[in-house]
N, C-alpha and C positions, 0 to 999 in steps of 0.2 A: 504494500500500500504506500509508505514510503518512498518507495522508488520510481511510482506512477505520479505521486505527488512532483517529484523533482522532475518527472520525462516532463509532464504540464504545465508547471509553473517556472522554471528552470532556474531551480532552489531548492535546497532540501528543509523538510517541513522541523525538524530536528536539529538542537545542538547537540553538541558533548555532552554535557549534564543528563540532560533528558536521553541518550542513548546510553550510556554509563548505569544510570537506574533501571534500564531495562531486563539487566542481569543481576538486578539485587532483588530479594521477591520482598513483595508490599510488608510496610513499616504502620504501626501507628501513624506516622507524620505524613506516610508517602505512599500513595495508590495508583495502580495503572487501571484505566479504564476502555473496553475497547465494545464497537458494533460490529457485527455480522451478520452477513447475510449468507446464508449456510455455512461452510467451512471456508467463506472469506472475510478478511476483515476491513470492512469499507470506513471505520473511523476509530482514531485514538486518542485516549487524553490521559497526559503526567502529569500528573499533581502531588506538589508538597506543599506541607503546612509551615509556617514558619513564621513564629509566634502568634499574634493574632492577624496575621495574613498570610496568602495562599498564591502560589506561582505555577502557571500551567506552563504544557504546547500543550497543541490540539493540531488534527490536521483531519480533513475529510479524504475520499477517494474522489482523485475527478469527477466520477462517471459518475457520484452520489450527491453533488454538492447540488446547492438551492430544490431539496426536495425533504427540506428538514432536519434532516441527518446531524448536523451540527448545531441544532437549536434539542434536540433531544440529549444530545451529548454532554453539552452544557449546565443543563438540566438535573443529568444527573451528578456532575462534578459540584454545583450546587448544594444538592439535597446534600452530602455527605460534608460539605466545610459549612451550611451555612448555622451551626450550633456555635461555633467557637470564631467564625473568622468575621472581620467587619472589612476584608478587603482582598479581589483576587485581583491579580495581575496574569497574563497572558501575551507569553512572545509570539511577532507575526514574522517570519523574515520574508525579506526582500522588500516589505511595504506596499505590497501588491493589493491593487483593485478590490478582490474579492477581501482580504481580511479587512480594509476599511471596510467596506459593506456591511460587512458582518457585524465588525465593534461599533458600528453608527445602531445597526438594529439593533442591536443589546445593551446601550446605554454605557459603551464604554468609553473611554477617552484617553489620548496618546497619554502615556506616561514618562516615558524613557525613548534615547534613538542610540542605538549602536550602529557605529560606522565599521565599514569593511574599508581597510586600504590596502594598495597594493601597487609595486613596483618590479620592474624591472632590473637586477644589477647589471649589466651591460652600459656601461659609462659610468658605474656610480663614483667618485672619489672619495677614493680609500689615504687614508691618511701617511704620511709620509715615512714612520715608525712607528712600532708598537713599544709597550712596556718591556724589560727584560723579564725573559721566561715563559711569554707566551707567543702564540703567535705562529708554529711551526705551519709553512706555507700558505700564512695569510698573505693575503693581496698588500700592495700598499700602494701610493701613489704621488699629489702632489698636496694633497692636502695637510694639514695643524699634525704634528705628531699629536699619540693619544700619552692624557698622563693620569694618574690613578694620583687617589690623595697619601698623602705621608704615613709613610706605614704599610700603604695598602697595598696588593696583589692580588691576581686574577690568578686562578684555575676551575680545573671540573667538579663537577660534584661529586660526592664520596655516598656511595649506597650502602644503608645500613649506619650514617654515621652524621652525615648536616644534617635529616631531615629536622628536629626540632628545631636547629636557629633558622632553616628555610622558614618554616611554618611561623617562627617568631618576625621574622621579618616579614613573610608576608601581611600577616595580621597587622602588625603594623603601618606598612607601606599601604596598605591596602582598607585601610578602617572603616572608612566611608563606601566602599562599593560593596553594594548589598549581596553579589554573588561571590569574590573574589575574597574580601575579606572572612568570610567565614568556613573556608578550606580547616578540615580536620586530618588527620592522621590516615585516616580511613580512606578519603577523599586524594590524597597524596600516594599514597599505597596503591591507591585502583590505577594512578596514571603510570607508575612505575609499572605496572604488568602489561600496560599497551604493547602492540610488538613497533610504534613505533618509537619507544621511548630510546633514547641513548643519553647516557651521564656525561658523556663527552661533549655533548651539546646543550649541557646546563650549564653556566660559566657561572660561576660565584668571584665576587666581592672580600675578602678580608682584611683585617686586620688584626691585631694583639687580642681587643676584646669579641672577638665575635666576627659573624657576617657583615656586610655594609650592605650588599644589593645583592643582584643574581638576574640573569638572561636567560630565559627557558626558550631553546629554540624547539623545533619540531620540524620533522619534515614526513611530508606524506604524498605517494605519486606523483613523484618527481618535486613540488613545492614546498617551498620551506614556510613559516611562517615565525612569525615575533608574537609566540605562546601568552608570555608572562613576562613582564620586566618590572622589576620591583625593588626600590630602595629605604633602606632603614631611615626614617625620618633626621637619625641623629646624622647621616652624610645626607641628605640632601642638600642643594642649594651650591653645590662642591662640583658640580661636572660630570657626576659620576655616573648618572642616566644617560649621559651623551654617548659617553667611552664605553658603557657595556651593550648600549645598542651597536654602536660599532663592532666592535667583539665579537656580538652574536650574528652580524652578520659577515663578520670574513670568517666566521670558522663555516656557515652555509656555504659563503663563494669557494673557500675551499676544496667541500664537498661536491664540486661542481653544480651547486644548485642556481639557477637563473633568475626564476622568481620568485618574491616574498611577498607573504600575508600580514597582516594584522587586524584586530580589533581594538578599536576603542569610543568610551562612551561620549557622546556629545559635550556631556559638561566636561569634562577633562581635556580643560582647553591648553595646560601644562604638557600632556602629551601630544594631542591632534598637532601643537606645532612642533614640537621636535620632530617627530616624524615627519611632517608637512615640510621642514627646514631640508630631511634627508631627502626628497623627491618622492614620498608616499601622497597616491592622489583616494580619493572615495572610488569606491567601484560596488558599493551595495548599502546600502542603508534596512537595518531591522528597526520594529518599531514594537515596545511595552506596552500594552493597553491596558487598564484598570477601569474596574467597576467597584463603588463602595456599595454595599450592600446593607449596610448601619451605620 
């Protein structure tokens, strides 16, 4: 159904999170709900609770949409939150026609916009030197050498041994974004079993006391993307967002990867320009919808 979805709308109706949960079976917090119509399934909804409000997707089967299907759906993802919750939210990606439709008919209202960007490395300038000790067969070029702050050094991540100060830095780094910030152990664990995950493409930050930041790259058929990039509030403001985005992407170019992804949220106008400064343009905009319900 999934897949009919993305052949249709040329999108997939699913993040990470929401695909992630699909192999954990239902929680108190967290239920999957789905339609059929004999032994097919023309629609599905995730839903978690999260404190006194509630976070979907949902996605119809093409050949099923405006014949109700998705107003019954709802319905039920309703009846079960609306004891406890006074608020659901529901991702649309790509911002397409039919889910405005939809959240206009059901009294929802844009809440949140995540931006897709995406570039090219073929001409990017790559900096003149790196730091000592990393770097083997990074790119370099004509551009600012990179410099870490006093004290500080870049390497890989260590499995089995940063995850706490990752998880402490991210929380941190991360406090105000309502999905990013609340990463647990568990949550970190799942992405380490992906088979695309590699440690050698987690570049960490240190220093004497701890982590500073960390570049989680990824790459999946053939594309790299800028995963997570996160720095300890006590080095911000130091450069250090700049050099590990850099990092993370010549250890891609490297790897001979060409093009890079990323996500970031509209209000995070601190990020949209750094990257917007590296040559990252929009190439897809999702959109939050919310409904109060109390």
């Amino acid at each position: 159904m999934a897949h009919r979805c993305e052949e249709a709308d040329g999108i997939a109706p699913f993040n990470e999170q929401t695909t992630l949960a699909l192999s954990r079976h239902p929680e108190k917090h967290r239920r999957h709900f789905v339609v059929r119509l004999g032994e097919t399934v023309i629609a599905y909804a995730g839903v978690e609770k999260l404190g006194d409000a509630a976070e979907a997707e949902m996605a119809v089967d093409p050949a099923r949409r405006g014949k109700g299907v998705g107003h019954r759906l709802l319905l039920n993802v309703l009846d079960w939150i609306e004891a406890d919750i006074t608020i659901l939210r529901v991702w649309a990606h790509g911002d397409l026609p039919v889910s405005q439709q939809f959240a206009a008919k059901h009294g929802f209202t844009r809440d949140r916009v995540l931006f897709q960007l995406s570039r090219d490395l073929d001409g990017f300038v790559w900096p003149a030197a790196w730091p000592e000790g990393i770097g083997r067969n990074w790119p370099v070029g004509d551009g600012p050498a990179v410099a870490l702050p006093d004290g500080a050094r870049l390497r890989p991540f260590r499995v089995g041994q940063d995850e706490p100060e990752l998880l402490r830095v991210n929380a941190a780094a991360f406090a105000a974004h309502p999905e990013q910030g609340r990463w647990t152990a568990a949550d970190l664990a799942a992405r380490e079993q992906e088979t695309w995950f590699d440690p050698d493409g987690l570049l960490v930050a240190e220093d004497e006391q701890g982590l500073l930041g960390f570049h989680w790259t990824k790459v999946e058929d053939g594309i790299g993307e800028i995963y997570v990039l996160g720095v300890d509030p006590r080095a911000q403001g130091a450069g250090l967002g700049w050099s590990l985005a850099l990092a993370g992407l010549a250890h891609l170019a490297a790897h001979g990867i060409q093009q890079v992804d990323l996500y970031a949220d509209e209000t995070n106008t601190k990020a949209l320009k750094l990257y917007r400064s590296q040559g990252f343009e929009t190439v897809r905009t999702d959109v939050q919808w919310a409904k109060r319900l109390r």
